[in-house]
C-alpha positions as CSV (number, residue, x, y, z in Angstrom):
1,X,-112.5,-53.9,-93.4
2,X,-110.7,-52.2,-89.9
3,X,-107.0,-53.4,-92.3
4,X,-107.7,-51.0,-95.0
5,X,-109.5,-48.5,-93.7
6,X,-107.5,-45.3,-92.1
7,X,-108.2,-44.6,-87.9
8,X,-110.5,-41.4,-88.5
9,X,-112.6,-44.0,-91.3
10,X,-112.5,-47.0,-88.8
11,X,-113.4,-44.4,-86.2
12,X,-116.9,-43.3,-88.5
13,X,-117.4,-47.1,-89.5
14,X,-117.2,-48.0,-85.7
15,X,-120.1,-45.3,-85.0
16,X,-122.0,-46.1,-88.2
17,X,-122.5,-49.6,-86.7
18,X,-124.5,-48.2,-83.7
19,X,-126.6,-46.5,-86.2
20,X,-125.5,-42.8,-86.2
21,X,-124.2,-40.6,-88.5
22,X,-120.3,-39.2,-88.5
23,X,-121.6,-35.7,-88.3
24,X,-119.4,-34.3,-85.8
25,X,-115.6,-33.1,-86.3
26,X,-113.5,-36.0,-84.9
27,X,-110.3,-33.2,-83.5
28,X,-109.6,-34.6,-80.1
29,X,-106.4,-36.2,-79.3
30,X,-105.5,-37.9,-76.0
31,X,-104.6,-34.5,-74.1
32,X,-107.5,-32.5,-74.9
33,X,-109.8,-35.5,-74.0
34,X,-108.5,-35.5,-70.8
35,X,-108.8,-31.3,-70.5
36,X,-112.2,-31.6,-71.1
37,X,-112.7,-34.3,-68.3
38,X,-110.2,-32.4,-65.9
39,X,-111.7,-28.8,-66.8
40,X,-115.0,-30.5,-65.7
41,X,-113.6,-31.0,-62.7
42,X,-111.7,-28.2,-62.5
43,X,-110.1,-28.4,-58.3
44,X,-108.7,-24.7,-58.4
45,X,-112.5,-23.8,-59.3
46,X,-114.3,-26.0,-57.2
47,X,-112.0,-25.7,-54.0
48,X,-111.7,-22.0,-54.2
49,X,-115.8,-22.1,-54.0
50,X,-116.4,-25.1,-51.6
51,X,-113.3,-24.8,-49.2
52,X,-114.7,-23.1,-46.6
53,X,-118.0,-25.1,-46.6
54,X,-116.0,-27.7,-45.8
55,X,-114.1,-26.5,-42.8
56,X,-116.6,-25.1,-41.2
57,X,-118.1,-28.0,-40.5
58,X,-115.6,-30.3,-40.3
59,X,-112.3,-28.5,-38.7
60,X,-108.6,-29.1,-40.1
61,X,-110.1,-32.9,-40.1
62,X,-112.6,-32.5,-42.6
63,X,-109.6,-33.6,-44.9
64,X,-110.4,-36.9,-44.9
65,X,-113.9,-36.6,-46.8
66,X,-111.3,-36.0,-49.8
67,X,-109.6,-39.5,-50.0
68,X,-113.3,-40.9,-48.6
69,X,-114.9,-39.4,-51.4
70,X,-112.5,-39.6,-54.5
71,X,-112.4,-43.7,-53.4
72,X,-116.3,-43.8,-54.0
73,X,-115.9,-42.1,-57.2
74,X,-113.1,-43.5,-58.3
75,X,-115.3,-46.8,-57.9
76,X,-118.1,-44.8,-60.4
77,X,-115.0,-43.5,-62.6
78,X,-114.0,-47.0,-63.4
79,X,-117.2,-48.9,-64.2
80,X,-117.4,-45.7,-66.3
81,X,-114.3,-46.5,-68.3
82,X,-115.5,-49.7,-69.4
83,X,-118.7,-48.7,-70.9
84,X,-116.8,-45.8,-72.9
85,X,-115.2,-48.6,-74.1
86,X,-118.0,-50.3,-75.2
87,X,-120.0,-47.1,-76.4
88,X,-118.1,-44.7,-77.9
89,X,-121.4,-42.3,-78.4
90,X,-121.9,-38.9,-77.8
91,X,-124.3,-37.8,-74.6
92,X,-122.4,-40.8,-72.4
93,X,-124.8,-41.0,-69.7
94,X,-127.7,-41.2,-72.0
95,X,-126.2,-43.1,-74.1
96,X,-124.9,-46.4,-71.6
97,X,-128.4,-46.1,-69.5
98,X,-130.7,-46.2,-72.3
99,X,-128.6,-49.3,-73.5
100,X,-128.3,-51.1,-70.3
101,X,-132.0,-50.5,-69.2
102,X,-133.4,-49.3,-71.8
103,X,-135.5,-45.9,-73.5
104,X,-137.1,-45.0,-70.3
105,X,-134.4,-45.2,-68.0
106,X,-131.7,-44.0,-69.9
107,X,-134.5,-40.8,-71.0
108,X,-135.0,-40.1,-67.1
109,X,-130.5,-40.3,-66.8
110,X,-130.2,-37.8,-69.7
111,X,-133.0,-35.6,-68.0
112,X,-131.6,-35.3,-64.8
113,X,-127.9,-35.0,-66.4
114,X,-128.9,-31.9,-68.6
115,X,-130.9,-29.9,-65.4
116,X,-127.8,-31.0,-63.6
117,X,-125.3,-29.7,-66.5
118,X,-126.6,-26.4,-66.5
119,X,-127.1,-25.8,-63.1
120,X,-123.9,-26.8,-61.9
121,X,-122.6,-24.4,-65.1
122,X,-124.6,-21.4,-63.4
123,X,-122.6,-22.6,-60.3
124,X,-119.5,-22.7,-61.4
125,X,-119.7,-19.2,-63.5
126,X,-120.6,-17.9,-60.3
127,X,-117.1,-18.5,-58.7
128,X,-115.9,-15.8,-60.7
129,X,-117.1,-13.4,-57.5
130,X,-114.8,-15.2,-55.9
131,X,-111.5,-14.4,-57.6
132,X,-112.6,-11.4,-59.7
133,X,-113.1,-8.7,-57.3
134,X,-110.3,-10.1,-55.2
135,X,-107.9,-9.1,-58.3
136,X,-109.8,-6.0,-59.0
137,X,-112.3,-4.0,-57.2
138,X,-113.5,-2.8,-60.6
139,X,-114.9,-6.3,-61.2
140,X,-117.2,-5.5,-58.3
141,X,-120.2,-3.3,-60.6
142,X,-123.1,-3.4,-58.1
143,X,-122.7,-2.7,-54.9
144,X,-119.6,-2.6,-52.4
145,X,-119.3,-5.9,-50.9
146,X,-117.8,-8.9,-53.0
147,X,-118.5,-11.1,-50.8
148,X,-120.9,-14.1,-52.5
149,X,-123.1,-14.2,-49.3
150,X,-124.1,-10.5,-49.3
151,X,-127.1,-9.1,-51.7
152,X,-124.7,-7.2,-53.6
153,X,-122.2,-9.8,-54.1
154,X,-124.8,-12.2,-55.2
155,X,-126.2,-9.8,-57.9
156,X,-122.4,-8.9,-59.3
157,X,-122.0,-12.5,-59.5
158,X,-125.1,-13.0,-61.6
159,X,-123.8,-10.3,-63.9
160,X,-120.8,-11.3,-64.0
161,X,-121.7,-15.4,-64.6
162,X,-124.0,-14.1,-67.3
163,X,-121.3,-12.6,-69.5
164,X,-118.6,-15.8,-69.1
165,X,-121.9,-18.1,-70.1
166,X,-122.4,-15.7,-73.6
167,X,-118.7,-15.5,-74.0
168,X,-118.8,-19.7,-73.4
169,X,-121.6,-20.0,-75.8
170,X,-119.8,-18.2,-78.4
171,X,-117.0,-20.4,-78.7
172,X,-118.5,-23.7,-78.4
173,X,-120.4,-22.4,-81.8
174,X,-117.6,-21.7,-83.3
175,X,-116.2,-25.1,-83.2
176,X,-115.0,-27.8,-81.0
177,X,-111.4,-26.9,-82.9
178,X,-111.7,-24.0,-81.3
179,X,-113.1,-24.8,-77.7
180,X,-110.6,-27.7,-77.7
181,X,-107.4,-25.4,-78.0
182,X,-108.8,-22.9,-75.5
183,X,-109.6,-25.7,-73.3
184,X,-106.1,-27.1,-73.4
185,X,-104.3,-23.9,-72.9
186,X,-106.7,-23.4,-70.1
187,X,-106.6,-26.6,-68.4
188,X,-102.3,-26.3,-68.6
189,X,-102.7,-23.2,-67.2
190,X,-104.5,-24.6,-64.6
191,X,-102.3,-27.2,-64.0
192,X,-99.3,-24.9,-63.6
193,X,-101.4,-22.9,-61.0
194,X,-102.2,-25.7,-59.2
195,X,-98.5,-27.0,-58.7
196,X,-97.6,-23.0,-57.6
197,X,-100.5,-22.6,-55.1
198,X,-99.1,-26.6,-53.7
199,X,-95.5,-25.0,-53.8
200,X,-96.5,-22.1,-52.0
201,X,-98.8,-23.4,-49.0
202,X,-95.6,-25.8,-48.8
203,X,-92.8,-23.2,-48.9
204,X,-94.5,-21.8,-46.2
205,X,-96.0,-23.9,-44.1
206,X,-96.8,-22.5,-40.2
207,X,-97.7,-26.5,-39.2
208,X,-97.0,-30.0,-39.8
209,X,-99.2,-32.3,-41.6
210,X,-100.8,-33.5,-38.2
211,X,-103.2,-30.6,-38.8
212,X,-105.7,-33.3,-40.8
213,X,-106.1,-34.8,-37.3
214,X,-107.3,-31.6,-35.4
215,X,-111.3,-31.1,-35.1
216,X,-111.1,-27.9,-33.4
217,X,-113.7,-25.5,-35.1
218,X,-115.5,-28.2,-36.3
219,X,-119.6,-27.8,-35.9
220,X,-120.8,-28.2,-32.5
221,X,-122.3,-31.9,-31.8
222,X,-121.2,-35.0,-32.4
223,X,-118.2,-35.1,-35.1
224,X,-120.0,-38.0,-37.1
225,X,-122.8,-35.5,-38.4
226,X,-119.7,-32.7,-38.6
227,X,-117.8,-35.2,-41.2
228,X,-120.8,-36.0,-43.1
229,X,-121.8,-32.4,-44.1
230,X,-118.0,-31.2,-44.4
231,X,-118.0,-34.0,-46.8
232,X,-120.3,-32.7,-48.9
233,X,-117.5,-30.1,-50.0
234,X,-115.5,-32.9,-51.7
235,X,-118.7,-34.4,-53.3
236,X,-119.2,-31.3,-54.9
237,X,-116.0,-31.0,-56.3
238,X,-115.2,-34.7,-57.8
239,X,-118.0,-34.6,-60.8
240,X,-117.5,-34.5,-64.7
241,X,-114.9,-36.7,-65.2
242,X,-117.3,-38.8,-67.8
243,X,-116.8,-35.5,-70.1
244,X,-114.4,-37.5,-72.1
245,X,-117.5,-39.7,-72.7
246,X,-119.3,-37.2,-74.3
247,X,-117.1,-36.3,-76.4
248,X,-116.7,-39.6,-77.5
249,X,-117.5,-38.8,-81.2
250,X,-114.9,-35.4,-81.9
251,X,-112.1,-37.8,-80.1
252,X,-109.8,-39.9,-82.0
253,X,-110.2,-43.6,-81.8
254,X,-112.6,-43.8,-78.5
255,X,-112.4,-46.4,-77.0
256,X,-108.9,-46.7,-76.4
257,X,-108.7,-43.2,-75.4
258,X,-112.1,-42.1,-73.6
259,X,-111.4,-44.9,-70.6
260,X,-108.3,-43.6,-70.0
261,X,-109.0,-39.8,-70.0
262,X,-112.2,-40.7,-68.0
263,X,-109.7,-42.5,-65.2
264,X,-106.8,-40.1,-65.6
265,X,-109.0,-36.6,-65.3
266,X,-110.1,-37.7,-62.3
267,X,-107.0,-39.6,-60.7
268,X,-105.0,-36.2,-61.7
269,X,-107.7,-34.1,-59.6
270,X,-107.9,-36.0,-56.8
271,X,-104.4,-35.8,-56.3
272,X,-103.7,-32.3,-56.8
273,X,-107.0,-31.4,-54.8
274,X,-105.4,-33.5,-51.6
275,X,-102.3,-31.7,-51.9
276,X,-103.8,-28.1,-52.1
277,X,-106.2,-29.2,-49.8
278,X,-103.4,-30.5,-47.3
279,X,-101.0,-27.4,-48.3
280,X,-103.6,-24.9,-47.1
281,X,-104.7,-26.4,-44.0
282,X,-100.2,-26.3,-43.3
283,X,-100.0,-22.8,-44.6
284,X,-103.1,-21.0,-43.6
285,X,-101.9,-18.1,-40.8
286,X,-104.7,-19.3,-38.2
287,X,-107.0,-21.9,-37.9
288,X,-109.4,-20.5,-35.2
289,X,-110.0,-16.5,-36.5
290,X,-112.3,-17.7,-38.6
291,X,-110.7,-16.6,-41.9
292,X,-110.6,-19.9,-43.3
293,X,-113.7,-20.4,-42.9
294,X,-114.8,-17.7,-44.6
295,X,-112.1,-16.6,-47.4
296,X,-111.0,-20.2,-47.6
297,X,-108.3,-20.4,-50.4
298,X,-108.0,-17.1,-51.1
299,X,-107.7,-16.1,-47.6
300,X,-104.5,-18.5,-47.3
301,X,-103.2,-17.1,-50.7
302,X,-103.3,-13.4,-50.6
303,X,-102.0,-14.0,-47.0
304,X,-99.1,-15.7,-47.9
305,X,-98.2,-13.6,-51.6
306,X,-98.5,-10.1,-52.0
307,X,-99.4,-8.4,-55.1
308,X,-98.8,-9.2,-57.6
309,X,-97.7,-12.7,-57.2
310,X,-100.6,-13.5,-55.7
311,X,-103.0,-11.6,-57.9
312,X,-101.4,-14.0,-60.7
313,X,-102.4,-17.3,-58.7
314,X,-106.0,-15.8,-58.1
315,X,-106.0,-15.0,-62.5
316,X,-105.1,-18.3,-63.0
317,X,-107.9,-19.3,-60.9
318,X,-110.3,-17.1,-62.8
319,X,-109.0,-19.3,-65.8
320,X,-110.0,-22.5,-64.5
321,X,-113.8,-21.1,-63.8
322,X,-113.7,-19.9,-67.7
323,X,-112.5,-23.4,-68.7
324,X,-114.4,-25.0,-66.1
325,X,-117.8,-23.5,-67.6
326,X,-116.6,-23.8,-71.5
327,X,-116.3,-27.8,-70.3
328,X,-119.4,-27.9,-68.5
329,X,-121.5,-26.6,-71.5
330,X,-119.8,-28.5,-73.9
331,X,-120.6,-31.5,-72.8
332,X,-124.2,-30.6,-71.8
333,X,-124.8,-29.4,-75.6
334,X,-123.5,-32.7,-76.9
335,X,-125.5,-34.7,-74.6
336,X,-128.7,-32.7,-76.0
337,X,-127.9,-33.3,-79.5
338,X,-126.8,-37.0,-78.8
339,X,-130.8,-37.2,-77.0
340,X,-132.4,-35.1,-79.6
341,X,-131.3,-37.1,-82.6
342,X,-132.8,-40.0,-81.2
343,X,-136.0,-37.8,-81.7
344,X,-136.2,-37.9,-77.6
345,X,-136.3,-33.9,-77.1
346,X,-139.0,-31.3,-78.0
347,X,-137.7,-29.8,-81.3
348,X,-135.4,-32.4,-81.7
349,X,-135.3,-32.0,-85.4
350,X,-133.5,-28.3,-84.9
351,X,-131.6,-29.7,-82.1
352,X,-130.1,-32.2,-83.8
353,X,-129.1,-30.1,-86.6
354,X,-125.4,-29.9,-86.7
355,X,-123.6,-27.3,-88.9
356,X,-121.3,-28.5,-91.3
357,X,-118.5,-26.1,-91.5
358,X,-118.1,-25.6,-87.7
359,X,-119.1,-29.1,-86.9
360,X,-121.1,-28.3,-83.3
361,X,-125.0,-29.0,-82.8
362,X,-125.2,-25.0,-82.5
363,X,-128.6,-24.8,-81.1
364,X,-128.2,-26.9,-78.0
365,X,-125.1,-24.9,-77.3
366,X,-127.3,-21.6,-77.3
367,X,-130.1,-23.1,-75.6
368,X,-127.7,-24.6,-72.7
369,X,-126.5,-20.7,-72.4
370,X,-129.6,-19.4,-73.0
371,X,-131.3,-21.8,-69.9
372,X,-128.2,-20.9,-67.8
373,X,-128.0,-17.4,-67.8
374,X,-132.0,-17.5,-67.2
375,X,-131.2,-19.2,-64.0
376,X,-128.9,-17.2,-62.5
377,X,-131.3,-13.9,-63.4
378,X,-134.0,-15.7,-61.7
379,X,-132.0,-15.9,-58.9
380,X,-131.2,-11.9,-58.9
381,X,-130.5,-10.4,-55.2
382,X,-131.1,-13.7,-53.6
383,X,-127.7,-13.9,-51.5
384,X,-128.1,-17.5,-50.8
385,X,-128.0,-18.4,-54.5
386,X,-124.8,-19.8,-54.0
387,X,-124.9,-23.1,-52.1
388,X,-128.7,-23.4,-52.9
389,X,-127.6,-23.9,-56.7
390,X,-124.6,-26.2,-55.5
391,X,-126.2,-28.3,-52.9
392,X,-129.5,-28.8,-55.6
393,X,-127.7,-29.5,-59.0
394,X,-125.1,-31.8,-57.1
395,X,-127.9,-34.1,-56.0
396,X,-129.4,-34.1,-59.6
397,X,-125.7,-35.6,-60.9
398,X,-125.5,-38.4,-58.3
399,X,-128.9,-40.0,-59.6
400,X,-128.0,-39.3,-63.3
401,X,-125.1,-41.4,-62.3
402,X,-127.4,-44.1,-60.4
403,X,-129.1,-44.6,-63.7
404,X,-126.2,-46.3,-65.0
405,X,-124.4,-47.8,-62.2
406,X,-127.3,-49.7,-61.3
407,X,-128.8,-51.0,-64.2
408,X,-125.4,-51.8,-65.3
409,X,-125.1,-53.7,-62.1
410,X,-127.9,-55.6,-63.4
411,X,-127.1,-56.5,-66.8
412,X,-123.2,-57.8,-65.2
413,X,-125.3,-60.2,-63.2
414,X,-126.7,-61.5,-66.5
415,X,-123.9,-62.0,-68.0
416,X,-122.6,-58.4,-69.2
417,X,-120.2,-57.9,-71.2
418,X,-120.4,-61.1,-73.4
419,X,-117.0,-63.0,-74.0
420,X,-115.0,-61.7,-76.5
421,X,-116.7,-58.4,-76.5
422,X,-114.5,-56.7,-74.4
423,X,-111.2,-58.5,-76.2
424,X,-108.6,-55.8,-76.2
425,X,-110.6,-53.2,-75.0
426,X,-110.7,-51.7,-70.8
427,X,-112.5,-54.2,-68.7
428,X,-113.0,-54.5,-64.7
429,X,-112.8,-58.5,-65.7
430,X,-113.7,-61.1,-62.7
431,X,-113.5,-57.5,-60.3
432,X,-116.3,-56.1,-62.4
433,X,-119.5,-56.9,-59.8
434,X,-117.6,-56.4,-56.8
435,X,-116.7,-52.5,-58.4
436,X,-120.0,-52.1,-59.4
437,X,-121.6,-53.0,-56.3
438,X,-119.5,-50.6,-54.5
439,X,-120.1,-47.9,-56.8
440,X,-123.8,-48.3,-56.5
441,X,-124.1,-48.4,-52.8
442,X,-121.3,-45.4,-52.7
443,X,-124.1,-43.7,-54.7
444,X,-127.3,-44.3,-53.0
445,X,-125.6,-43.2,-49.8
446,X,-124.1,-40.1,-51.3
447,X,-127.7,-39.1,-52.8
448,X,-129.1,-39.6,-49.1
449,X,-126.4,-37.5,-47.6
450,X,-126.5,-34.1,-50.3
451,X,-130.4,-34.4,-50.2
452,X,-130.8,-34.7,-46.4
453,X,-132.7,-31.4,-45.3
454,X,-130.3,-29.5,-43.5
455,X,-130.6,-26.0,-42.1
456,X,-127.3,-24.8,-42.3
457,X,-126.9,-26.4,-46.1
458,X,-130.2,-25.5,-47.3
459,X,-131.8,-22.8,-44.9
460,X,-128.5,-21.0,-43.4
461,X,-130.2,-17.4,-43.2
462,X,-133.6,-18.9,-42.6
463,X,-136.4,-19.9,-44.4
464,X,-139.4,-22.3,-45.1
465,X,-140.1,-25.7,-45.0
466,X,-140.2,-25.9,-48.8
467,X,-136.3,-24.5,-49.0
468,X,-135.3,-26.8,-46.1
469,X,-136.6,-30.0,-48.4
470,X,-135.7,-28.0,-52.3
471,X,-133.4,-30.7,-52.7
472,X,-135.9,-33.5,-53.2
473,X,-138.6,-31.2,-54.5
474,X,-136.4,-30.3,-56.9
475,X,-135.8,-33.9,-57.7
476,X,-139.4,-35.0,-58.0
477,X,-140.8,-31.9,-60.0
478,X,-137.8,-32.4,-62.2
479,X,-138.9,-36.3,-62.7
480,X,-142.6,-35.2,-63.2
481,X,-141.7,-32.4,-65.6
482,X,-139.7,-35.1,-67.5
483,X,-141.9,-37.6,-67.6
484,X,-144.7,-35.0,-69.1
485,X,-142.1,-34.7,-71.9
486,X,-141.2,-37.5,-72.6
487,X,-145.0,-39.1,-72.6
488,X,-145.3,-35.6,-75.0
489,X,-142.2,-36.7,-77.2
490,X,-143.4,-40.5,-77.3
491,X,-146.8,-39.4,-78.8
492,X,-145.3,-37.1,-81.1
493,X,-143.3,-39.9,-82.8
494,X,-145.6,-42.2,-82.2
495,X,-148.3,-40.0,-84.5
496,X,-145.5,-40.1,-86.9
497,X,-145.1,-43.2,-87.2
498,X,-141.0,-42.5,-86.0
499,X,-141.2,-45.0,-83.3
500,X,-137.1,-46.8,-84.4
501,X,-134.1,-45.2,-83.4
502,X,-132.4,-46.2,-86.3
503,X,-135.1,-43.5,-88.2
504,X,-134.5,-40.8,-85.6
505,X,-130.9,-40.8,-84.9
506,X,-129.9,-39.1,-88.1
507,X,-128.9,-35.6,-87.6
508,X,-129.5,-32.9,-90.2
509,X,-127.0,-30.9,-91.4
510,X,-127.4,-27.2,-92.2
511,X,-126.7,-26.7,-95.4
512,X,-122.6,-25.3,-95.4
């Protein structure tokens, strides 16, 4: 059959065999697979936001969370690889949990992936405070004061996050055509951007690359504690390179090219990250007038490049947040559809509806906007939305990622994959339980160290006990809100008599 079939029909047989429907548009070559796993990503996003967390706490030194961290993850990223291989299905993490340890387990991974998803979309949408007014003080609508911490800045960047999550939700119903070219011109924008902000800090460096040894302005105490929270900067920043995963069924022939977009997006980010990363700490004017600190990035770049070369870095930055977001709810929406045609979503029926001209589930795109936008409202005036959001939704990814790396520990000491399974496709091979061990133990011991109730994380202009701990509050009353749903959702099918997947998992189609 795979001889005389053509690669988008052996693509649609290879899906119809795990019992779903070729619904979706299968448009995504190699490069735009691996935009939608770097745009996840998205360093000159992430860094811009999460710089000066970082070295605060940590001094010129806290450089060395970065190659700490991306080894860890790069430990996740592979075992990763091979179960795209294996399951080239939409909604990845849902997807490779629910088969390795099955419904319940890989209901809970989904769960927490989707509250995760659209926080960290909120979050990154926010960043747009960040560059916008910096480019133009018109950007700044309420208030006088950009800056993210004040009240004002935090309302203009609620107003402002609102309208790129609307504009976001508008393309990804028009098509994944559509958000795919965007995303690609984005992402090489970002690129390009990236390689000028490295060639700049370089160009003009004030100090030699020794600086990544100097822990002067690090947090006072011992420098253990100092590196642990400064590293929390690069844990934030290294997530979403499974987004080639879930996209697995608009991407041409999957499981060749998933696994490598997966290992590429975030091999190509943690390299350019180090560099900007290094090439600021070289360039930046001072290290002790606590500038850095506080303007991070931007403080380095508008020192260093006066308008209006430098306002053309900080738009190219404003780019990556737009693509960053677009990313981030794109693969949230398909993970919803990919967990609602399985009938395992309220309304799953609508949710898994998928319109036939456009090819995109539609609803779940609106109702990841929709959700979004609600929480950054919610959060109106509060000026410590920002690392509040960051610190809780980071947390929520590292389980969703537990929820596979363990169980798929687990099934590898059984005997997973079975020979000849993996024959020509990626596989870890005899290294396979020595990665996954790693990658386990790298994630129980991040989980500990973003959830761990600190002040100046959690409560840094004061506040209650209950703030202090929101990280694992939010983490059990998310799991006990989940599990109402999904003991609701059981029922429902169960009254049905829809209890197969093989029954649920076909998506309508609106008719065209």
């Amino acid at each position: 059959m795979a001889t005389t079939l053509t690669p988008p029909d052996a693509d649609s047989a290879d899906l119809a065999g795990f019992g779903y429907q070729p619904v979706l548009h299968r448009k995504l070559g190699r490069y735009a697979s691996f935009a939608a796993g770097f745009s996840f990503v998205s360093i000159l996003t992430t860094i811009f936001q999460f710089f000066g967390l970082g070295y605060s706490f940590g001094g010129a030194a806290f450089f060395w969370t970065w190659p700490l961290v991306f080894a860890g993850q790069f430990l996740v990223a592979l075992n990763f690889a091979e179960l795209a291989a294996h399951y080239p299905i939409s909604g990845s993490i849902y997807q490779w949990s629910r088969r390795l340890a099955g419904d319940l387990v890989g209901w809970f991974a989904g769960w927490a992936m989707i509250i995760a998803q659209i926080v960290t979309a909120a979050a990154a949408a926010i960043a747009l405070q960040v560059v916008l007014p910096a480019v133009w003080s018109g950007f700044q609508v309420l208030g006088g004061d950009p800056a993210l911490t004040s009240t004002s800045g935090a309302a203009n960047a609620v107003l402002l996050g609102s309208a790129l999550m609307v504009l976001t939700t508008l393309i990804n119903v028009l098509g994944v055509n559509v958000m795919a070219r965007i995303n690609a011109i984005g992402v090489t924008i970002e690129i390009v951007g990236v390689a000028a902000v490295i060639g700049l800090f370089f160009a003009d460096a004030e100090r030699g690359p020794q600086v990544v040894f100097d822990t002067q302005g690090a947090a006072p105490g011992g420098y253990l504690a100092a590196f642990l929270v400064s590293g929390l900067m690069a844990a934030y920043v290294m997530l979403g390179f499974s987004s080639a995963g879930e996209l697995a069924e608009e991407t041409k022939n999957p499981r060749k090219v998933a696994p490598r977009t997966i290992l590429s997006a975030l091999a190509v980010s943690g390299l350019g990250g180090g560099l900007m990363l290094l090439g600021a700490l070289m360039a930046a004017p001072s290290l002790t007038d606590g500038n850095l600190a506080t303007g991070g990035l931007a403080y380095v770049i508008t020192a260093k490049l006066a308008s209006p070369a430098g306002t053309v870095l900080l738009c190219a930055v404003a780019v990556a947040v737009f693509v960053c977001t677009l990313a981030i709810q794109t693969a949230g929406s398909r993970l919803m559809f990919s967990m609602a045609r399985d009938g395992k979503l309220p309304f799953a029926r609508a949710l898994s509806t998928v319109h036939p001209r456009f090819g995109t589930p539609m609803l779940p795109a609106v109702v990841f906007g929709a959700a979004g936008i609600a929480l950054l409202v919610i959060n109106l005036g509060n000026a410590a939305i920002f690392a509040t959001l960051a610190s809780v939704c980071i947390v929520m990814f590292y389980l969703a990622y537990l929820l596979v790396t363990a169980p798929m520990l687990r099934q590898r000491l059984r005997g997973w994959p079975e020979a000849g399974v993996e024959q020509g496709l990626f596989s870890l091979g005899r290294f396979g339980i020595a990665v996954n061990v790693g990658a386990v133990l790298w994630g129980i011991a991040m989980a500990i160290n973003l959830a761990w109730p600190r002040p100046e994380i959690y409560t840094p202009q004061g506040g209650g006990w209950w703030l202090l701990w929101s990280a694992p509050l939010f983490v059990i009353l998310s799991g006990a809100v989940g599990f109402v749903i999904y003991l609701r959702v059981s029922r429902q099918r169960a009254a049905v008599g829809d209890g197969s997947t093989e029954q649920a998992s076909q998506p309508a189609v609106q008719p065209a």
